[in-house]
C-alpha positions as a printed Julia matrix, in Angstrom:
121×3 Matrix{Float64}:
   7.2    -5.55  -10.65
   9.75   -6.97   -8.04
  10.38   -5.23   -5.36
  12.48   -7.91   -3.6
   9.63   -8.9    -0.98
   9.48  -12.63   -2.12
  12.8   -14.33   -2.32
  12.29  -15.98   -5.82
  12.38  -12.53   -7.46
   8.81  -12.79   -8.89
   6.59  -10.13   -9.18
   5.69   -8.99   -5.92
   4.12   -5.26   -6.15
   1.76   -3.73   -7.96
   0.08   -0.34   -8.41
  -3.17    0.78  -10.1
  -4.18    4.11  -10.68
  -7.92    5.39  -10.65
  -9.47    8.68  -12.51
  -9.39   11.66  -10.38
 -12.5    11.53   -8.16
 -12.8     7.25   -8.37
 -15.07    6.27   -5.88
 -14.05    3.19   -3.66
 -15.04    0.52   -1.61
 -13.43   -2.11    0.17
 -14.65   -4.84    3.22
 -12.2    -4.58    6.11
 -11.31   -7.55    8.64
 -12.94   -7.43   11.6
  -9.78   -8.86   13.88
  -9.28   -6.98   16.58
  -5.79   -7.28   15.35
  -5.97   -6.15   11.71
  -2.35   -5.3     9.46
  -0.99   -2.33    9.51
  -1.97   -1.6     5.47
  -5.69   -2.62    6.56
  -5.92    0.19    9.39
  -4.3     2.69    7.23
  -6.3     1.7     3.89
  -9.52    1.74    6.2
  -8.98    5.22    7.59
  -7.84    7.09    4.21
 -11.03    5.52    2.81
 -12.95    6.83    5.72
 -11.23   10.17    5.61
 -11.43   11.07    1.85
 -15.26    9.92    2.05
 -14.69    7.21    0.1
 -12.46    8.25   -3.41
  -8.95    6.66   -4.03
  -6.51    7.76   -6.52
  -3.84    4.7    -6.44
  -3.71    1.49   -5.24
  -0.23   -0.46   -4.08
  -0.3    -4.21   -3.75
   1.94   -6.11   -2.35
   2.49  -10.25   -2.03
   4.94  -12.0    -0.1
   4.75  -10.04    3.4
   1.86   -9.67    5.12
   3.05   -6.59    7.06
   0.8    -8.31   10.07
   2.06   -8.63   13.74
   5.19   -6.28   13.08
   3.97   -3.17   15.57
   4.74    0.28   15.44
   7.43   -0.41   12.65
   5.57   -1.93   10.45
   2.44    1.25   10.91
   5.44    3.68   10.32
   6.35    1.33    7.21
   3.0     1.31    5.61
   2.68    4.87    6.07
   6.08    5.84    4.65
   4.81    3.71    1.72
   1.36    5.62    1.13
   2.94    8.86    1.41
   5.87    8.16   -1.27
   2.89    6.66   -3.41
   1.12   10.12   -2.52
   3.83   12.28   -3.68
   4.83   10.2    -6.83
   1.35   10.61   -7.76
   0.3    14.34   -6.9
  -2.91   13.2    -4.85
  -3.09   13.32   -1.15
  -1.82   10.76    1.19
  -6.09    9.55    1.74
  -6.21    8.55   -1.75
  -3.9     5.55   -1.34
  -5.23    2.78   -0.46
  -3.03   -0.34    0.43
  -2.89   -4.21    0.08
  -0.7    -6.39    1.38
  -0.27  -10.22    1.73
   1.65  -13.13    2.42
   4.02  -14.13    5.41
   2.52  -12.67    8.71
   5.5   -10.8    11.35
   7.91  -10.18    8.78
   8.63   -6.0     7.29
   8.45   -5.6     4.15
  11.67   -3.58    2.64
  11.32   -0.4     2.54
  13.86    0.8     0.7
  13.17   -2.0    -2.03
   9.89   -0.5    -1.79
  10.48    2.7    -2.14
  13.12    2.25   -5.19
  10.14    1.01   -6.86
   7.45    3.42   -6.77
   8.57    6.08   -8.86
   9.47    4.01  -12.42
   6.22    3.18  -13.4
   4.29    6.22  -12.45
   4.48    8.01  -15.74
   3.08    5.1   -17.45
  -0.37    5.29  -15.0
  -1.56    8.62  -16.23
């Protein structure tokens, strides 16, 4: 879907939803100065022992080099993903890529996220 992150209006987020119980994996950078979606993504996977319910993907905004907003973004996004989707906030695991020290938007974001959930159970 488009969630307004790339200018162009192209597809630019994406969610995929995983059996109950879905074991996960994932490689992690190892700079010092990993994104925001990468720190979260790495500790819900470490925290729920590795299982993920849902999966949000994101192109067009790296969500890299933005600080404590950008944490707080990521976050806010999991946890709307988390409730949409009855599983806990570790389940979610998070992808984003593109333009590095730019937000994504939020509220674009989070308009988003509820529409297609019926259609991933």
């Amino acid at each position: 879907m488009s969630a307004g992150i790339k200018s162009n209006g192209a597809p630019d987020l994406a969610m995929l939803r995983m059996d109950d119980g879905a074991v996960a994996a994932a490689m992690f950078t190892t700079n010092l100065f990993a994104a925001a979606p990468v720190q979260i993504s790495r500790d819900h996977l470490h925290n729920s022992r590795g299982h993920a319910n849902v999966l949000i993907l994101n192109s067009g905004c790296a969500n890299a080099a933005t600080g404590p907003h950008g944490y707080a973004d990521a976050q806010t996004i999991g946890d709307l993903v988390a409730q949409e989707c009855g599983c806990a906030p570790d389940a979610v695991l998070m992808n984003s890529t593109g333009i590095i020290g730019k937000r994504l938007p939020l509220a674009n974001i989070a308009k988003c996220i509820a529409p297609p959930v019926p259609k991933l159970r």
